[in-house]
C-alpha positions as CSV (number, residue, x, y, z in Angstrom):
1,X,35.9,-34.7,1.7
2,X,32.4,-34.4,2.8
3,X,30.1,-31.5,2.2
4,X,26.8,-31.2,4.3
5,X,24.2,-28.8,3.7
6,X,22.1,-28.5,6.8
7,X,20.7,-25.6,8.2
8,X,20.0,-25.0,11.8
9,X,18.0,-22.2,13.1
10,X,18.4,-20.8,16.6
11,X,15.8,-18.1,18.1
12,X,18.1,-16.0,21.0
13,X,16.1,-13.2,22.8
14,X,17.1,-10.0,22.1
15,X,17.4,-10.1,25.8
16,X,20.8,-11.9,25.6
17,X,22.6,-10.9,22.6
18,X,22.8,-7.6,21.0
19,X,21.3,-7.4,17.6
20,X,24.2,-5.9,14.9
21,X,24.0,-6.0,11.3
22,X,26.3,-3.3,8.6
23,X,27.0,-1.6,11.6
24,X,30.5,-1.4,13.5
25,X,31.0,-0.1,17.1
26,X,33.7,2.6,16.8
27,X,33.7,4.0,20.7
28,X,31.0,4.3,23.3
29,X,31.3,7.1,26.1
30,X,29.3,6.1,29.5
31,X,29.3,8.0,33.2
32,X,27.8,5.9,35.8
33,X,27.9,8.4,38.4
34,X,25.5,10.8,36.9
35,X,21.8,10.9,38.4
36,X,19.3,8.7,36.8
37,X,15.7,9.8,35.7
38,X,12.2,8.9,37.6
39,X,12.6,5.5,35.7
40,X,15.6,4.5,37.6
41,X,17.3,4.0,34.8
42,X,17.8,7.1,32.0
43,X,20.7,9.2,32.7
44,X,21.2,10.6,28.8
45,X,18.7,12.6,26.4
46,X,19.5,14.2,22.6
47,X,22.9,14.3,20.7
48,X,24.6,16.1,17.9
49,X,27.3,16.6,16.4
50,X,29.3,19.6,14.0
51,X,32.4,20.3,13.0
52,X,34.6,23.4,14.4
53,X,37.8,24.6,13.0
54,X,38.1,21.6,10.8
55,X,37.5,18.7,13.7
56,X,34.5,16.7,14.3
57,X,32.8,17.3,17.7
58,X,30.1,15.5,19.4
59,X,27.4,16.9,22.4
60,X,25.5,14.4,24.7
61,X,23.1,15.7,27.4
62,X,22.6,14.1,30.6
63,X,20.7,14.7,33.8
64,X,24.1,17.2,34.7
65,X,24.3,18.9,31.5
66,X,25.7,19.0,28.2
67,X,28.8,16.9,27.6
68,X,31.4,18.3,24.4
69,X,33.3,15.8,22.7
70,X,36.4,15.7,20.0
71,X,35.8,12.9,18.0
72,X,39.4,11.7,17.6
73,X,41.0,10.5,14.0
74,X,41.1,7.0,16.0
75,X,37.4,7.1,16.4
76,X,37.4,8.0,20.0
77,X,35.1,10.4,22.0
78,X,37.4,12.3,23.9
79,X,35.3,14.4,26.5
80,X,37.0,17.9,26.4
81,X,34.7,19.8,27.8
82,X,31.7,20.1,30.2
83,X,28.8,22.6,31.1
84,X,26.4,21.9,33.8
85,X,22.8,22.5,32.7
86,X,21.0,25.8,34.0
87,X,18.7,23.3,35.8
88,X,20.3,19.5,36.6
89,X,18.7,16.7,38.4
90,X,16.6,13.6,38.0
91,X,13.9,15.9,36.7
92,X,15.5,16.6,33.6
93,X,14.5,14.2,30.8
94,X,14.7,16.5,27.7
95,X,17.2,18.3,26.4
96,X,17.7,19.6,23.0
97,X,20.3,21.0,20.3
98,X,21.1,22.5,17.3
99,X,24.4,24.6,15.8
100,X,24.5,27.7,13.2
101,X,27.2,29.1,11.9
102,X,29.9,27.9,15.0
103,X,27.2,28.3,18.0
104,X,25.3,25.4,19.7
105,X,22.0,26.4,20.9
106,X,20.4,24.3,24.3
107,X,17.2,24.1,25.7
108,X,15.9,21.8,28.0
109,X,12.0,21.0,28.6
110,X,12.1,20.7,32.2
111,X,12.5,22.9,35.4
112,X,13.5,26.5,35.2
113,X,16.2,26.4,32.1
114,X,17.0,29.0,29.8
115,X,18.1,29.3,26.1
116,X,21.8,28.9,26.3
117,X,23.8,29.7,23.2
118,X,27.7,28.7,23.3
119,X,30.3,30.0,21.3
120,X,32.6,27.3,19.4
121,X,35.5,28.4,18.5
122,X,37.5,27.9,21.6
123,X,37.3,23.9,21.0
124,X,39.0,21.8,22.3
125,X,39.9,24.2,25.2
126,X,36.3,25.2,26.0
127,X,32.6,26.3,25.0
128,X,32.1,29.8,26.0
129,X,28.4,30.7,27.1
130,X,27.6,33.8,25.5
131,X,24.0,34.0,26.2
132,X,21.8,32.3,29.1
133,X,18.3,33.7,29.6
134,X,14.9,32.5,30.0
135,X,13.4,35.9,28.2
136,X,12.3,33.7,25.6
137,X,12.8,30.4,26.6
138,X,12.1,28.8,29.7
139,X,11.5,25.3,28.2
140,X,11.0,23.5,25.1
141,X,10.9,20.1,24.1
142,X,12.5,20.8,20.4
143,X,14.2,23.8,18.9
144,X,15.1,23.5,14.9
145,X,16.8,26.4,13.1
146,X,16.6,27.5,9.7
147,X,19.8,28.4,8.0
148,X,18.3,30.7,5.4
149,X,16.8,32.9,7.2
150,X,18.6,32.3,10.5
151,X,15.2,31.7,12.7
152,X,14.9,29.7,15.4
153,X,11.9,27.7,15.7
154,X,11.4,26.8,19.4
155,X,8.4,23.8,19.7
156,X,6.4,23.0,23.3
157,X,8.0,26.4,24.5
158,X,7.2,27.8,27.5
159,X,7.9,31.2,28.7
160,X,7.3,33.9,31.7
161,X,4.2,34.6,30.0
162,X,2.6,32.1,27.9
163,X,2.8,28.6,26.9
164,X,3.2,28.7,23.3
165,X,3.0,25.8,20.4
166,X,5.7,27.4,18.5
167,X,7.9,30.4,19.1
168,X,9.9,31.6,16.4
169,X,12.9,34.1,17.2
170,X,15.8,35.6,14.8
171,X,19.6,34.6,15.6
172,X,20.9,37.1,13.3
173,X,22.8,38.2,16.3
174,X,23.1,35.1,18.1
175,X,24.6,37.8,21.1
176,X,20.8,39.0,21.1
177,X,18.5,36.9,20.3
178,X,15.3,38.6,19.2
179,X,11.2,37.6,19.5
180,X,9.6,37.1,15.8
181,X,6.7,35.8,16.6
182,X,4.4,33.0,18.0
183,X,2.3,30.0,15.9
184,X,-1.0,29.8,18.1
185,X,-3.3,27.7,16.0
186,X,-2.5,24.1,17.4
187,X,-2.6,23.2,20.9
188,X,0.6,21.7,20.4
189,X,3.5,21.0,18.1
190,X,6.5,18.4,19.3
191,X,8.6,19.0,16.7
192,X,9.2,20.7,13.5
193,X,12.0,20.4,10.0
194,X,12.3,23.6,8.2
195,X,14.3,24.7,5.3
196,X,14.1,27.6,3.2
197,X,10.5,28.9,5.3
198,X,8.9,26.1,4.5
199,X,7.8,24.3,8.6
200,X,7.1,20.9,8.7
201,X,5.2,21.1,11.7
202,X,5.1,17.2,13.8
203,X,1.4,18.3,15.0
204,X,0.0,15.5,17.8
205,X,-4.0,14.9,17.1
206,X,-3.4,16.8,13.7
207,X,-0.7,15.0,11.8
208,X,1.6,16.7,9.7
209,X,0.9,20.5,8.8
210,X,3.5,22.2,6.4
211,X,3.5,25.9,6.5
212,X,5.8,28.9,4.8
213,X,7.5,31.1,7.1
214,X,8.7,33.6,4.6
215,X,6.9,35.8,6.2
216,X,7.1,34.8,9.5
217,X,4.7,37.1,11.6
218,X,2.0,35.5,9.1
219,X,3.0,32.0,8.2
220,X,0.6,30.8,5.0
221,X,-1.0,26.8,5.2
222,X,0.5,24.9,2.0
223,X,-0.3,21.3,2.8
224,X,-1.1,18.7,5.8
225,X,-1.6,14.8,5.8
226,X,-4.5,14.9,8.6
227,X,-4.7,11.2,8.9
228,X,-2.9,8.4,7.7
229,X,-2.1,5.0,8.5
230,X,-0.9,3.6,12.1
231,X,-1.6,7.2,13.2
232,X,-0.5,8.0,17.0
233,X,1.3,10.7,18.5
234,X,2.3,12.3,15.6
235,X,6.2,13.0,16.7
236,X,9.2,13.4,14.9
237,X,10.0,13.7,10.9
238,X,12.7,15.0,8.5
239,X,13.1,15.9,4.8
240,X,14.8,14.3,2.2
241,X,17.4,16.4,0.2
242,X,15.7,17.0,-2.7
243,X,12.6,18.0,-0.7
244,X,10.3,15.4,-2.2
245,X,10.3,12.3,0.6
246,X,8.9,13.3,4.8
247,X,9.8,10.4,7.1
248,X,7.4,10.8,9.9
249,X,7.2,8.7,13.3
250,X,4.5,7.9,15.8
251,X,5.9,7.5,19.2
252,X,3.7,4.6,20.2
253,X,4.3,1.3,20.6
254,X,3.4,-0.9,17.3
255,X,2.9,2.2,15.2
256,X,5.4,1.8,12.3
257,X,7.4,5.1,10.2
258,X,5.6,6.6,7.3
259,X,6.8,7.3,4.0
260,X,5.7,10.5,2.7
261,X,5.6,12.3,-0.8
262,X,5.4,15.3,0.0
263,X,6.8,17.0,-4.1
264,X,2.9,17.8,-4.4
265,X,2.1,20.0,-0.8
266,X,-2.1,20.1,-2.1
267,X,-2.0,16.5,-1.9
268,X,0.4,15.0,0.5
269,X,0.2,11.4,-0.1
270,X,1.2,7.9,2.1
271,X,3.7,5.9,-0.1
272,X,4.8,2.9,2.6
273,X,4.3,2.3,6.3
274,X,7.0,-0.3,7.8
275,X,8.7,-1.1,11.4
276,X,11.7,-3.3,12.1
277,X,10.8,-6.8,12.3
278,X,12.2,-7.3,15.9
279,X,9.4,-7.5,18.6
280,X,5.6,-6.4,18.1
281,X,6.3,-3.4,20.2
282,X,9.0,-2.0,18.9
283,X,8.7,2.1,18.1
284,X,10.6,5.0,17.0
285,X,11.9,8.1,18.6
286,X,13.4,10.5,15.7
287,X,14.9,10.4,12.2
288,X,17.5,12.2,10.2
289,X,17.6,11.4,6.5
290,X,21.0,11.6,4.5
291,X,21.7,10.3,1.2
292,X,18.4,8.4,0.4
293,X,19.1,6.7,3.7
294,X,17.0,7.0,7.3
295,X,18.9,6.9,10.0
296,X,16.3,6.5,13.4
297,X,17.1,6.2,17.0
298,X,14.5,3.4,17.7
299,X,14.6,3.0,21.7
300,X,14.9,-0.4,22.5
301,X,16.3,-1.7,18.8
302,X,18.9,1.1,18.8
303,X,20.1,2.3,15.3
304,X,18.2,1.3,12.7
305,X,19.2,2.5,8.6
306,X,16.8,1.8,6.1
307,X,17.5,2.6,2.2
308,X,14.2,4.9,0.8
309,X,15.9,5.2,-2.8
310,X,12.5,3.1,-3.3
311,X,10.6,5.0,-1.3
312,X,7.3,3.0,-1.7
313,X,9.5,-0.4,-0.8
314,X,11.7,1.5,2.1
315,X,14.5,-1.4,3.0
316,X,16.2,-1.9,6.7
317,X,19.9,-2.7,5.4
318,X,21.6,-1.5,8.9
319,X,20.7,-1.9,12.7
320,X,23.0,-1.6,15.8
321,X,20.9,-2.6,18.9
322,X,22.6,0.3,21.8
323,X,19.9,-1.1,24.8
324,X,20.5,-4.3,27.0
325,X,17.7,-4.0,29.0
326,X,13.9,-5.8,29.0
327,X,11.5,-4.9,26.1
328,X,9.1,-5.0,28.2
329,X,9.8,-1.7,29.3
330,X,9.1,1.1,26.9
331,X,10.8,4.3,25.8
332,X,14.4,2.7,26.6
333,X,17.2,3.0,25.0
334,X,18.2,5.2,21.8
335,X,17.0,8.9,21.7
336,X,19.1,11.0,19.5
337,X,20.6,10.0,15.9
338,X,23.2,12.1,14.1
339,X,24.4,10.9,10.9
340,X,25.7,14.0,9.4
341,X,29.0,14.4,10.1
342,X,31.5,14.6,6.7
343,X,33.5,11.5,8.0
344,X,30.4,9.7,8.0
345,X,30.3,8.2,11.3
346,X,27.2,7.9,13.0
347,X,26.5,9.0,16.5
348,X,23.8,7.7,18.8
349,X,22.8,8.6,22.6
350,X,21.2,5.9,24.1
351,X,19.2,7.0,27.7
352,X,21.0,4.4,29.8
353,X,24.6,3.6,28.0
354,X,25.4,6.9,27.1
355,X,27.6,8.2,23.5
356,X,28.1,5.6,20.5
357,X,29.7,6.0,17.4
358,X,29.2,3.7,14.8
359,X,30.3,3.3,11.4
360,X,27.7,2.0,9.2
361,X,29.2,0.0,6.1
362,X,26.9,-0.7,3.4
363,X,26.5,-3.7,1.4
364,X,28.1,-4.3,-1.6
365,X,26.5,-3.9,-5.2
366,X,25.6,-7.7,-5.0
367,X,21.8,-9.3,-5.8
368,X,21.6,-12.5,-4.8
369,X,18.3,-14.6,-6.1
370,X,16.2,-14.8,-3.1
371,X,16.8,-12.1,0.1
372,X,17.8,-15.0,2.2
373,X,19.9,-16.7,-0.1
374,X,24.3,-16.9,0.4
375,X,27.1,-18.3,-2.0
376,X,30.3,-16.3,-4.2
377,X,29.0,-13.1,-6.0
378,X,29.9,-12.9,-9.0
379,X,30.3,-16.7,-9.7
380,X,32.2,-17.3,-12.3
381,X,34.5,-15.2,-10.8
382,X,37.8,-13.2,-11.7
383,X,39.6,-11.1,-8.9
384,X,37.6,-9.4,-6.2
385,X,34.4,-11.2,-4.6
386,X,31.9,-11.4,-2.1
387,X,30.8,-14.2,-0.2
388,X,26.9,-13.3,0.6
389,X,24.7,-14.7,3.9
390,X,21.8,-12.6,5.1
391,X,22.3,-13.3,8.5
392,X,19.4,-12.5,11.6
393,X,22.4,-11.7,13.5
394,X,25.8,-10.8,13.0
395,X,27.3,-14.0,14.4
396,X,31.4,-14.8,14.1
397,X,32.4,-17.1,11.2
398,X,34.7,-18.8,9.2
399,X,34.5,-19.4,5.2
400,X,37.3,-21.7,4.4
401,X,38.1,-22.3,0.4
402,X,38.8,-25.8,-1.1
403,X,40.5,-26.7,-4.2
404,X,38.6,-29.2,-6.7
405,X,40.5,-32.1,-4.8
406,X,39.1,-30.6,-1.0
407,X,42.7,-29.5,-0.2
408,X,42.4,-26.1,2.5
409,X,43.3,-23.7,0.3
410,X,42.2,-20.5,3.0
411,X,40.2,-19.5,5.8
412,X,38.5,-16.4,6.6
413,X,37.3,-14.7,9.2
414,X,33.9,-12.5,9.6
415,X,30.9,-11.1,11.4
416,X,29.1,-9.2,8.7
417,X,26.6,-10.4,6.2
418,X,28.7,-10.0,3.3
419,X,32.5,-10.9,3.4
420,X,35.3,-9.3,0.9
421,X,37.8,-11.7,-1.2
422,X,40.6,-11.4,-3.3
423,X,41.1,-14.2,-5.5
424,X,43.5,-13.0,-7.9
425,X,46.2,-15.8,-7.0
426,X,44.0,-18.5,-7.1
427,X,44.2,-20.6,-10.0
428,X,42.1,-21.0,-12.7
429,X,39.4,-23.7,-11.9
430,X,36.3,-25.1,-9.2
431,X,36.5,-24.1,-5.9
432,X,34.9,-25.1,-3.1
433,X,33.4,-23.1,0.5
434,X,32.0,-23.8,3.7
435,X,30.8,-21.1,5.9
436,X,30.7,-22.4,9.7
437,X,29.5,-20.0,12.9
438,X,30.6,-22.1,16.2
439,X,28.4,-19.4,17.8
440,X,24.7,-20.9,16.4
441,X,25.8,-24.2,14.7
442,X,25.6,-23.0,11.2
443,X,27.1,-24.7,8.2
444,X,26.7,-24.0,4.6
445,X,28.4,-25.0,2.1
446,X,28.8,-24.5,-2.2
447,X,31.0,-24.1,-5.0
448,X,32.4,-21.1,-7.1
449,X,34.5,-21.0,-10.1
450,X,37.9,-19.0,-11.1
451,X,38.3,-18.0,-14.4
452,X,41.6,-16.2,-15.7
């Protein structure tokens, strides 16, 4: 038997195929009757997701309102329950949520909406409304709560009486909300993290500006990163468990995601600056960090996971590309990210295709010599392997095993860069492999060993 090492190299737009890598569709949830926005396109805005009386739920808002879903133990979305917004229509672009302690809380940022708080513990049946006003909130763009102290910070809000950067307000009684205080000393701030009083404030024209709530009538500066590298529209960000590592995105076209440290708040300091290598333009909407892992919602490139254990050599190990559309058209695609569910499933909402959860499976513990190297890891081997083949994209393939003498010993099937076998009935001895993808002409071919 022959073996032929060639290597053919195929360029496919990302107009035509979808770009997937560690990432594995579980269920996507669509509704093309719904009203699309001014772009003739965007239908969806934010997700999130919680879990109520031991189930994992899901919310998706739309031009209509705010779709509830039970995320099934098949990994389905299974739509139980539906609320149309305060105000609906082809104006409404934003929408926004967050739960505490078995309540969602909704805002949206356009036309005359309220602060609508729903009480959870009637899922699957229902969502019960328990507060709708606009006594607070008429709009805003982001609302982020603070478990410790049970504040609700409310960004780009706008009420009877003011436009304000940042209104803060105490859910102690989420049946009565209650007015703490405003944050007047920025024209504007489009979104903020908190945790334990301490506001990360995503400051356009400013940067990032961290300030301690504890006493919120009177919040005390601790820190800011005024200018740094690829600097825009200062946007989105989120903190890393232990409270050391701010992941902060531009929303502009080219600008790539900073790594922050921020352990040291009197000198906030630029570790990395990076973007996924897919087109020039590319640009990220918002990030949720979990497990030294970001997670962004990346418009047009979809889900994108990179590992920041390193943060100064932050690595993208996952994407799932939810947007078939034209590149050339900006702000499409993925808007909301939430990868903190228990089970670990992923969800994203992308503005034209709806609800997607995804499963990410990481890599295995394998380092092969050069990042775009393949072959058997380990080699020698004993029982279970790992073929490895950093593929540009995911395409379908088959690894068929040889004996010594080029007898077909078995063939696999995969899609993934990495591909899981069992050799412990295989004899001792040499063994050969050729990896062959029908789908881009690709053959590659080597040799492992068996020991005992």
């Amino acid at each position: 038997m022959r073996f032929s090492f060639y290597f053919i190299f195929t360029f496919l737009s990302l107009f035509s195929i979808a770009q997937i890598k560690n990432v594995t569709l579980l269920d996507n949830w669509d509704d093309n009757s719904l009203v699309t926005t001014y772009d003739g396109e965007s239908v969806f805005n934010e997700c999130w997701g919680f879990v109520q009386n031991g189930e994992e739920y899901a919310v998706i808002g739309s031009t209509a309102g705010t779709h509830f879903f039970k995320i099934t133990k098949a990994n389905k979305l299974k739509l139980v329950f539906f609320k149309q917004g305060k105000s609906f229509g082809d104006e409404i672009v934003h929408r926004d949520y967050h739960t505490h302690n078995g309540f969602l809380y909704e805002v949206a940022d356009e036309g005359l909406s309220t602060l609508r708080i729903y009480d959870l513990q009637y899922l699957p049946d229902s969502a019960h409304v328990i507060y709708d006003s606009d006594e607070f909130i008429i709009r805003s763009h982001n609302i982020f709560i603070d478990a410790s102290s049970n504040l609700l910070y409310s960004c780009g809000s706008t009420s009877s009486l003011a436009i304000t950067p940042l209104r803060v307000l105490s859910i102690a009684d989420p049946y009565h909300p209650t007015f703490v205080s405003d944050y007047n000393y920025v024209n504007y701030v489009h979104d903020v993290f908190v945790r334990n009083d301490t506001a990360y404030l995503d400051v356009p024209g400013e940067g990032l500006i961290v300030l301690d709530f504890s006493t919120p009538t009177m919040p005390l500066p601790l820190g800011s990163l005024a200018h740094y590298s690829d600097q825009g529209y200062t946007h989105s960000g989120w903190l890393s468990e232990n409270g050391e590592i701010y992941v902060l995105c531009d929303e502009n076209p080219s600008k790539r995601f900073k790594i922050c440290d921020v352990s040291d708040m009197g000198n906030i300091e630029e570790l990395a600056a990076t973007k996924p290598e897919t087109y020039i333009n590319t640009l990220p909407h918002n990030v949720i960090i979990k497990d030294n892992l970001a997670y962004f919602s990346y418009y047009n490139d979809g889900l994108q996971i990179y590992d920041i254990s390193k943060p100064k050599e932050p690595k993208r190990i996952a994407y799932y590309d939810t947007y078939d559309g034209s590149n050339d058209n900006f702000y499409r695609g993925a808007w909301g990210v939430y990868p903190l569910l228990p089970s670990g499933r992923i969800l994203i909402s992308d503005r034209k295709n709806g609800l997607f959860l995804l499963k990410h499976t990481p890599p295995p513990n394998i380092h092969p010599p050069n990042k775009d190297d393949y072959g058997i890891y380990p080699n020698p081997a004993h029982g279970i392997v790992y073929f490895y083949y950093n593929q540009r994209v995911n395409y379908s393939y088959e690894l068929t095993i040889y004996d010594a003498n080029g007898k077909e010993i078995k063939k696999y099937k995969g899609h993934e860069d990495f591909l899981k076998l069992d050799l412990s009935s295989y004899s001792q001895g040499n063994y050969y492999y050729r990896f062959y993808s029908k789908e881009n002409d690709k053959e590659l071919t080597g040799k492992f060993i068996k020991l005992e």
